[in-house]
Structures are given as structure tokens and as C-alpha cells.
C-alpha positions as CSV (number, residue, x, y, z in Angstrom):
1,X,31.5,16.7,-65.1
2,X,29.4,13.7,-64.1
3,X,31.6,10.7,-62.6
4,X,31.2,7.2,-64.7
5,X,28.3,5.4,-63.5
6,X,31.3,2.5,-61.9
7,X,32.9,5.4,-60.1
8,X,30.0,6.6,-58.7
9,X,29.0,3.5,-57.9
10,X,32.3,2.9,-55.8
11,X,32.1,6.2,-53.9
12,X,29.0,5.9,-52.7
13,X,29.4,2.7,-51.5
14,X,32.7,3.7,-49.8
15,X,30.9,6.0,-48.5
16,X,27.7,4.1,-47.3
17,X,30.3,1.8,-45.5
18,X,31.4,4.4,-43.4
19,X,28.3,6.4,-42.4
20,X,27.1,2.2,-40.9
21,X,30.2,2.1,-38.8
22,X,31.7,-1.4,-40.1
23,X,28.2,-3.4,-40.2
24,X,28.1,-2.9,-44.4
25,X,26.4,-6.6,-45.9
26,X,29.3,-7.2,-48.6
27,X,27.3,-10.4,-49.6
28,X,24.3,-8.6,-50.3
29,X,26.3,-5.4,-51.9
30,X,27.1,-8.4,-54.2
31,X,23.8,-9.8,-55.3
32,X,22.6,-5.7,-55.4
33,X,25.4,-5.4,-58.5
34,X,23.7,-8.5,-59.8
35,X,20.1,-7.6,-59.8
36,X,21.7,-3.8,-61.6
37,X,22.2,-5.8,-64.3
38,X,19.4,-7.7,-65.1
39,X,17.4,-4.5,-66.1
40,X,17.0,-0.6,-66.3
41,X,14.2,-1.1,-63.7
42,X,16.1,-2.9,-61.3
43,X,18.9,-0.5,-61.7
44,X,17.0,2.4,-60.9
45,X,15.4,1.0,-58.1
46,X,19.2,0.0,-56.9
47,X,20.5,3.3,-58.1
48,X,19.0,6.8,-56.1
49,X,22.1,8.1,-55.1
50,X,22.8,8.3,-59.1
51,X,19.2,9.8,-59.7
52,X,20.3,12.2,-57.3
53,X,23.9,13.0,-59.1
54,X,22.0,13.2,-62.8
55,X,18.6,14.1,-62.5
56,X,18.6,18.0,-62.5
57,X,21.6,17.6,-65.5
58,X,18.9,16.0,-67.5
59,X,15.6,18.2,-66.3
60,X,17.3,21.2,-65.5
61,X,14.3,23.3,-65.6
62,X,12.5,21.5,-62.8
63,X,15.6,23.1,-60.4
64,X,13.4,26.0,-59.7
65,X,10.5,24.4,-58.8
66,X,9.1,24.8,-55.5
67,X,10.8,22.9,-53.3
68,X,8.9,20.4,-50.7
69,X,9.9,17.5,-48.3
70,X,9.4,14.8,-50.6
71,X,9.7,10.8,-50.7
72,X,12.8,11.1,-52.9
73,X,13.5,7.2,-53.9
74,X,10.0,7.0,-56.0
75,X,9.3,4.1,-58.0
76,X,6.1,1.6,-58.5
77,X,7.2,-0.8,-56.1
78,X,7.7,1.9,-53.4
79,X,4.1,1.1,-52.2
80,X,2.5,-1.4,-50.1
81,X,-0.5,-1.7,-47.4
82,X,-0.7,-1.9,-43.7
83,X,-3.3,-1.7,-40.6
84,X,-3.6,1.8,-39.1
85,X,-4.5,2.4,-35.7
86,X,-8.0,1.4,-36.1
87,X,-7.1,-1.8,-37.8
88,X,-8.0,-0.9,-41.2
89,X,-6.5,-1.5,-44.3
90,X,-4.5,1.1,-45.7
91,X,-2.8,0.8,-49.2
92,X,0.0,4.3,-49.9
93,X,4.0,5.0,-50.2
94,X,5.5,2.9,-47.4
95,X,9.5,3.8,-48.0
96,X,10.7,6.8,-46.9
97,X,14.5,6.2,-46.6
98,X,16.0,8.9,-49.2
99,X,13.3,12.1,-47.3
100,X,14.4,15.2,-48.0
101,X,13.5,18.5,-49.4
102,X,13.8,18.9,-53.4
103,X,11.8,20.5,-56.1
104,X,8.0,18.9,-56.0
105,X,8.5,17.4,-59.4
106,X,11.0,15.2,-59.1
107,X,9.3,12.4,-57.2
108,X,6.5,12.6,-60.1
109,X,9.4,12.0,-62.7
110,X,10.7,8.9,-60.9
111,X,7.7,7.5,-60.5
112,X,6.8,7.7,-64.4
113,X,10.2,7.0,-65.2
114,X,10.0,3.7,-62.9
115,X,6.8,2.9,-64.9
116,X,8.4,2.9,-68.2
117,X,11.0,1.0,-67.2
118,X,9.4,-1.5,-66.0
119,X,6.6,-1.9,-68.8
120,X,9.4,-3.8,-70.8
121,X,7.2,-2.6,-74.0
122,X,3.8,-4.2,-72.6
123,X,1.0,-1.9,-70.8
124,X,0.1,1.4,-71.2
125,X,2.0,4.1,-73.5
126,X,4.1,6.5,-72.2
127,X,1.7,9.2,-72.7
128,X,-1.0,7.3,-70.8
129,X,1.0,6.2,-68.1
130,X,2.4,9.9,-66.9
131,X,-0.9,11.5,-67.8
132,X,-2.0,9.7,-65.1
133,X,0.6,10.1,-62.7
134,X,0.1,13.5,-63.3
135,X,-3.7,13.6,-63.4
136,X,-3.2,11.6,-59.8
137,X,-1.1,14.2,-58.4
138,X,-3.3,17.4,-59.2
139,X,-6.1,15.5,-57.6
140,X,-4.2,14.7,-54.2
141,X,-2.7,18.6,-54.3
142,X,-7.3,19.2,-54.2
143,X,-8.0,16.7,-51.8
144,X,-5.4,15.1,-50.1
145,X,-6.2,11.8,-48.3
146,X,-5.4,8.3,-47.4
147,X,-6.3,5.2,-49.3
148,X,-8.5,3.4,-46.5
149,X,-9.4,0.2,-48.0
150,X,-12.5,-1.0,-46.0
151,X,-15.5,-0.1,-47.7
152,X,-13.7,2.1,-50.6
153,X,-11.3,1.6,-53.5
154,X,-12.5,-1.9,-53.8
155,X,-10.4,-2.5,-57.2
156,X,-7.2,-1.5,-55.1
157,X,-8.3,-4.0,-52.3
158,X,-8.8,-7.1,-54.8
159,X,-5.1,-6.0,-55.7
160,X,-3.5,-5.9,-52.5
161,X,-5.1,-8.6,-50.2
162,X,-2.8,-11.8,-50.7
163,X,-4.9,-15.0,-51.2
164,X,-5.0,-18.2,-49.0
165,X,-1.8,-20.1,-50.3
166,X,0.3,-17.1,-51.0
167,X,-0.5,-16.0,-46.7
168,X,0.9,-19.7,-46.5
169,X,3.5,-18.8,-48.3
170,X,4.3,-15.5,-46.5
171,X,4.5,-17.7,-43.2
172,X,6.4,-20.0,-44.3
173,X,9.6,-18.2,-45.7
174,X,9.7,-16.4,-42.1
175,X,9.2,-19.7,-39.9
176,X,11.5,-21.9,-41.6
177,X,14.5,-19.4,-41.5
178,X,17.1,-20.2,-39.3
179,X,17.5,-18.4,-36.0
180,X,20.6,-16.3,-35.4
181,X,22.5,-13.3,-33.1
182,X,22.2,-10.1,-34.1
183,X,24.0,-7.0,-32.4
184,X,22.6,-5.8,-29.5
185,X,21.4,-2.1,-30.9
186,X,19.3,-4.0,-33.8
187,X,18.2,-6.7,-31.2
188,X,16.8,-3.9,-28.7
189,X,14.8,-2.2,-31.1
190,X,13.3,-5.0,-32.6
191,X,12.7,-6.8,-28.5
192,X,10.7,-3.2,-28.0
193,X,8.9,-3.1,-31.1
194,X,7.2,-6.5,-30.4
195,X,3.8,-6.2,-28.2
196,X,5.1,-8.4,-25.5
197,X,9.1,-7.1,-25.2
198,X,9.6,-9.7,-21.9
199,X,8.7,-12.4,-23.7
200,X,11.3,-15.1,-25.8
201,X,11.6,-14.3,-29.5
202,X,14.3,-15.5,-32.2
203,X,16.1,-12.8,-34.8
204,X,17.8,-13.9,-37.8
205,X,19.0,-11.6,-40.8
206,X,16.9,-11.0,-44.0
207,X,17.6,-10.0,-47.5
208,X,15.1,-8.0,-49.2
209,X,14.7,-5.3,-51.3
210,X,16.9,-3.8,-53.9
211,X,18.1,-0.4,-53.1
212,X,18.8,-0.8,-49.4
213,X,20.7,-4.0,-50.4
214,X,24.1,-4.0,-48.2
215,X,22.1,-2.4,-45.0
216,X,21.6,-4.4,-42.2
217,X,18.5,-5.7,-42.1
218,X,17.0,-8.2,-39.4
219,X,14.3,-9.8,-38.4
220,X,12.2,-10.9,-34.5
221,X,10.0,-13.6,-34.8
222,X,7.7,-14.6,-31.7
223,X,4.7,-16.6,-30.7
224,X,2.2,-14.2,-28.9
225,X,-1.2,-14.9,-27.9
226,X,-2.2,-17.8,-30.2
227,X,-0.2,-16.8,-33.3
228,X,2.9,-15.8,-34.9
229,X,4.1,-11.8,-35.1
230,X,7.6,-10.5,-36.9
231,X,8.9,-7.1,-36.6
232,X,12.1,-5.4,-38.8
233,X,14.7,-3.6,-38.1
234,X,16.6,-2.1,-41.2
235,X,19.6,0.6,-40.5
236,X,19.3,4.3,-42.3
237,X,21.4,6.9,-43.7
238,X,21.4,10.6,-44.3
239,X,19.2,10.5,-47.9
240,X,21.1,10.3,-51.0
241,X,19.9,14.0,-52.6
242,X,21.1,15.3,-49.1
243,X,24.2,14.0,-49.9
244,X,24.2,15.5,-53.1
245,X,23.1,18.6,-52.8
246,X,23.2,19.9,-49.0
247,X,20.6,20.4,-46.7
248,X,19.5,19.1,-43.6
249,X,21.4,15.8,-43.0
250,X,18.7,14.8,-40.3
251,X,16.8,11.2,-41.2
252,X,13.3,13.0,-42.7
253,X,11.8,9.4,-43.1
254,X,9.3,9.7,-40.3
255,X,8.0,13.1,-41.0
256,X,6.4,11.9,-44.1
257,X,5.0,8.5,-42.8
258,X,3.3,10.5,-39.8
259,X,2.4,13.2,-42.5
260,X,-1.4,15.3,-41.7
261,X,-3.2,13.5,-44.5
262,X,-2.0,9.4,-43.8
263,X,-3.7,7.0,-41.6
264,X,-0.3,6.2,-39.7
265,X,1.0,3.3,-39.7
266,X,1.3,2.8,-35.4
267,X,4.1,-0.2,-36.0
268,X,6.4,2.3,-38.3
269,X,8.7,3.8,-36.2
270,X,12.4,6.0,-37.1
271,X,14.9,6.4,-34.3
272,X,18.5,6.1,-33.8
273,X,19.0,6.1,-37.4
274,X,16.8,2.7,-37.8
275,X,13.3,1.7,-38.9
276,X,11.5,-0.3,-37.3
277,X,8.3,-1.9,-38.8
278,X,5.6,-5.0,-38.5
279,X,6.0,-7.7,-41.1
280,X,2.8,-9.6,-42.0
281,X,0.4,-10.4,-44.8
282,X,-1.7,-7.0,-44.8
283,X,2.0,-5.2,-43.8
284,X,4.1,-5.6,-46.6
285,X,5.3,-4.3,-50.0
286,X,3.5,-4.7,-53.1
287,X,6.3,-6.3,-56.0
288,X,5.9,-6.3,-59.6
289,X,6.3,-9.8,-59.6
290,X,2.8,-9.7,-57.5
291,X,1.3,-8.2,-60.5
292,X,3.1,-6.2,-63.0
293,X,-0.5,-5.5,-64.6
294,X,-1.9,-4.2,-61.8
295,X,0.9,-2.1,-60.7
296,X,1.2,-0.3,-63.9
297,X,-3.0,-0.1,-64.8
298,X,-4.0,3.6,-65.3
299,X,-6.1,3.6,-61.5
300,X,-3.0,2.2,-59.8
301,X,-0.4,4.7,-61.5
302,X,-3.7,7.8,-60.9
303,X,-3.6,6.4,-57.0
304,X,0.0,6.9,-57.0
305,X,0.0,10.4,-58.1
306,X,-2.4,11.0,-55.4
307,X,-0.3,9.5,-53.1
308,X,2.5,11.7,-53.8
309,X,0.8,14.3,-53.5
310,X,-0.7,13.6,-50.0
311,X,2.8,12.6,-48.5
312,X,4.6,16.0,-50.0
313,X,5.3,17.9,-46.9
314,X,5.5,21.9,-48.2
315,X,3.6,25.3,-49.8
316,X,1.0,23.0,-51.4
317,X,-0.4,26.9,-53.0
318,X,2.7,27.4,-54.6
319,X,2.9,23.5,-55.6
320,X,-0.2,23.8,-57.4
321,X,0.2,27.4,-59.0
322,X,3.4,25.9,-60.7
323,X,1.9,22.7,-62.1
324,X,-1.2,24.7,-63.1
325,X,2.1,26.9,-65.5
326,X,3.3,23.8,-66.9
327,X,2.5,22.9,-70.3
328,X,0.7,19.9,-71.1
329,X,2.5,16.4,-71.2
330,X,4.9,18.1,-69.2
331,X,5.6,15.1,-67.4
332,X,6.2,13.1,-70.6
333,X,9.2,14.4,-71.6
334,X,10.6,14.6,-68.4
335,X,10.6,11.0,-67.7
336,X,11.0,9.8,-71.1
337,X,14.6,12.0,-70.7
338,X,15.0,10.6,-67.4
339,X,14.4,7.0,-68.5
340,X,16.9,7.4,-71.1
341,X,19.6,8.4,-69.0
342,X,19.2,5.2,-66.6
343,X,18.9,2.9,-69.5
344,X,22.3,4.5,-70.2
345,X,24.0,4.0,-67.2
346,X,22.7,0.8,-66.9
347,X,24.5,-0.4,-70.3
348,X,27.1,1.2,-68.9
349,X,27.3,-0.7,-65.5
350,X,26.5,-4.0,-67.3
351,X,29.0,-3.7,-70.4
């Protein structure tokens, strides 16, 4: 019997306090609750370890699917852009935290779920939005590949690139907070992430995000050569499905972001069970509240299939022999079900 959505809300929790040793952000476990109840969106986003409780209860065919090392907590705004190693733009899946190995369709039914969600009745149907999702991800299982953004995809660069007074904006929020001590573990990796770790830099915490609300999460700011550079430290956990349903409790995260067919991000880094990442205008999530349009249009929610696909870590034969023996608008039901049950829970958690 599944727990109530409240109790299994306060076990993992308990839980999540102890794997980060005392250094749980009550405050921000506090305005996470909050943003749950504002909407089913926000909820799921808030809410993997639940996805990873339910989700087989409410697909339980998709059990026997062929496993892979997948992203796990899959949603729209689980993808952003950075500068790879050659300095170009990239655009792809840039949160890894919940890793681990689990049929290959689940991280296509959060995704489409996600969508739904967060249509609020406005964008494409159902049908359209997880025939692309699925459409995206038989393509990338064909020809997996990054998103470079220099010279292709041009419709997905106009999306991405932030424009002048919105950089301004991005600057501003990180200058004008206030400098503070952090514990020396978070302050070391962040001191050896920055290009020059001998010289003086301030740290100060940040809230961000929704489902890693109540992790630590801090920020280094610094002056280096002419301009200002921020790095961020955030503190990780064994992945909710591991949790769940066994496996190996190692932090997967960086085997996916270094995966065969990404163009790397080189400031991304996974150690000592924190990640460690740049923070600038061309590195950075991309929000609904950016553009809820474009983030649900048929070419982003194609790209994001593809995406999937290229990240999944696994028998990428058997992968596609299965989806090639699914029925058509597989998918569709699936996350229509799935969507359901998270609208559900999040009346429940509200009321």
C-alpha cells in the first residue's frame, strides 16, 4: 500500500536530513511546501522521490522495459545551455541529480507528463505534445548528438540567448547579494572550481530551484581578468528511484553529463557527493517563466526527446527494438495516467 502523499512527504525528508549530515536548509524546505502548492507542475518538479514511489503502480507495464542509466528527475525545465570546451554554445539536459538505472521509458513519461502540467490548458494537445516527445526520442536512439548552437538550430538559439537587459539583470541579482561564510567543504570546492583558486573571492548562499530546495546550495563570486565569474556548489544524494527501488547507491550524475554523444560541459564537475558548476548568462537553466511558449512548442519538446535519448546510458538495440513493439500513442496514455496521479497528490498535499 502506497503511504499518503503527507507521510511520504515526511519520510523522505527525515530521511534527506540525515543522508546531509545536519546541513538540511529548513527555511527553504519551507518555501519548497509553498511552491507544492501553487500547482501540479510545481509539485512534480518538487516531488521525484514520489514519482519514484508511484510511477510503476500507475504504468506497470513499462516495469519490464529495458532498463538504462537514465536522467531520472525529467521535466521541461530540466534543460538549459552552456559553453563546452571549445567555447560553443550548447543547449541539452543539464540536471542529473536523481541518475540511476530504470526502464528507458520512464524519463519520456515525465517529460510529457511535465508538459501537460504545465500547459495550464494553453499550447499544444496532449496528443501533439508526447507525439513529439516520442518522435524526438526515436530520432536521438538513430542519431544521437549534441545540440551545438553556433551555426545550427538557430530557432533554439533565438530561444536561449538572454537579451541585453535581462544579462543586466542576471548580474545584478549575483553582485548585489550579500557576502557570507560558508563551511569549509563547500568553500574548497567552489575556491578550486574558480580559474584563479589563489585569488580573493566572496560566497554567500543561494536559493534556487524547486526540487533540490532544502540542499545546501552556495555560491563564489570573484573579479578575474577584467570581469566578473560565479561558480556553485550544491550538495547531492543517492537518487530518489535508488532509494526506492535498490541498486547502485553511487551518485550516477556525472556519468551522464560526460556521456559519448554531449559536448561536455568542462565547468560541471561531481565529487564528494557535490556539484560543482559555472553560473553565467550562456550557463544557466532555461525557466518556464523565460518562455512558457517556447518551452512547450512542438521543436523544443521534439529536441527534448532527442536529448533523452542521447544522454540514456544503456543497450540502445534493445531500447529501440522495444519502442519499435509499442503501439502507437503509447506515450499518451502513459503520461496522461501519470499526470493524473500528480494532480492527485497535489490536491492531496494542498487540501
Amino acid at each position: 500500500m502506497t503511504a499518503s502523499i503527507k507521510a511520504s512527504a515526511k519520510a523522505y525528508e527525515t530521511w534527506l536530513g540525515a543522508a546531509l549530515g545536519g546541513d538540511l536548509v529548513e527555511a527553504d524546505l519551507a518555501r519548497k511546501h509553498d511552491k507544492m502548492r501553487q500547482g501540479a507542475f510545481p509539485f512534480l518538479r518538487a516531488t521525484y522521490w514520489r514519482w519514484a514511489e508511484t510511477v510503476l503502480k500507475v504504468c506497470p507495464d513499462l516495469a519490464s522495459a529495458p532498463p538504462v542509466l537514465a536522467i531520472g528527475d525529467t521535466h521541461v525545465e530540466n534543460f538549459g545551455c552552456w559553453r563546452d570546451a571549445e567555447g560553443r554554445l550548447v543547449w541539452g539536459a543539464n540536471d542529473f541529480d536523481d541518475a540511476a538505472v530504470m526502464p528507458w521509458p520512464l524519463d519520456l513519461v515525465r517529460l510529457a507528463a511535465s508538459a501537460l502540467l504545465a500547459r495550464d490548458g494553453k499550447g499544444p494537445d496532449a496528443g501533439d505534445i508526447c507525439d513529439a516527445v516520442a518522435e524526438g526520442y526515436r530520432q536521438g536512439l538513430l542519431a544521437p548528438e549534441p545540440f551545438i548552437l553556433e551555426r545550427d538550430h538557430r530557432w533554439l538559439r533565438e530561444a536561449v540567448m538572454l537579451p541585453e537587459k535581462e544579462r543586466t539583470r542576471f548580474w545584478a541579482k549575483f553582485m548585489t547579494s550579500e557576502a557570507r561564510p560558508i563551511g569549509a567543504r563547500y568553500a574548497q570546492a567552489l575556491q578550486d572550481a574558480l580559474p584563479d583558486p589563489t585569488g580573493p573571492f566572496e560566497t554567500f548562499p543561494r536559493t534556487a530551484g524547486v526540487g533540490s530546495l532544502g540542499r545546501p546550495r552556495f555560491v563564489a563570486r570573484a573579479d578575474w581578468r577584467g570581469g566578473p565569474v560565479l561558480r556553485e556548489v550544491k550538495a547531492v544524494v543517492v537518487s530518489a528511484w535508488t532509494l526506492r527501488h535498490g541498486g547502485d547507491p553511487s551518485i550516477r550524475g556525472g556519468e551522464l553529463a560526460e556521456g559519448r554523444f554531449r559536448a561536455v560541459d568542462p565547468h560541471y564537475r561531481v565529487t564528494d557527493g557535490l556539484v560543482v558548476r559555472r553560473l553565467s548568462p550562456n550557463s544557466r537553466k532555461i525557466e518556464a517563466e523565460d518562455s512558457v511558449d517556447d518551452l512547450l512548442s512542438i521543436h523544443m519538446l521534439t529536441a527534448m526527446g532527442r536529448e533523452i535519448a542521447a544522454c540514456h546510458v544503456g543497450d540502445r538495440a534493445a531500447v529501440a527494438g522495444h519502442l519499435a513493439s509499442l503501439q502507437s500513442g503509447w506515450l499518451r496514455g502513459h503520461a496522461k495516467a501519470a499526470a493524473r496521479g500528480v494532480e492527485d497528490d497535489w490536491r492531496d498535499f494542498r487540501g
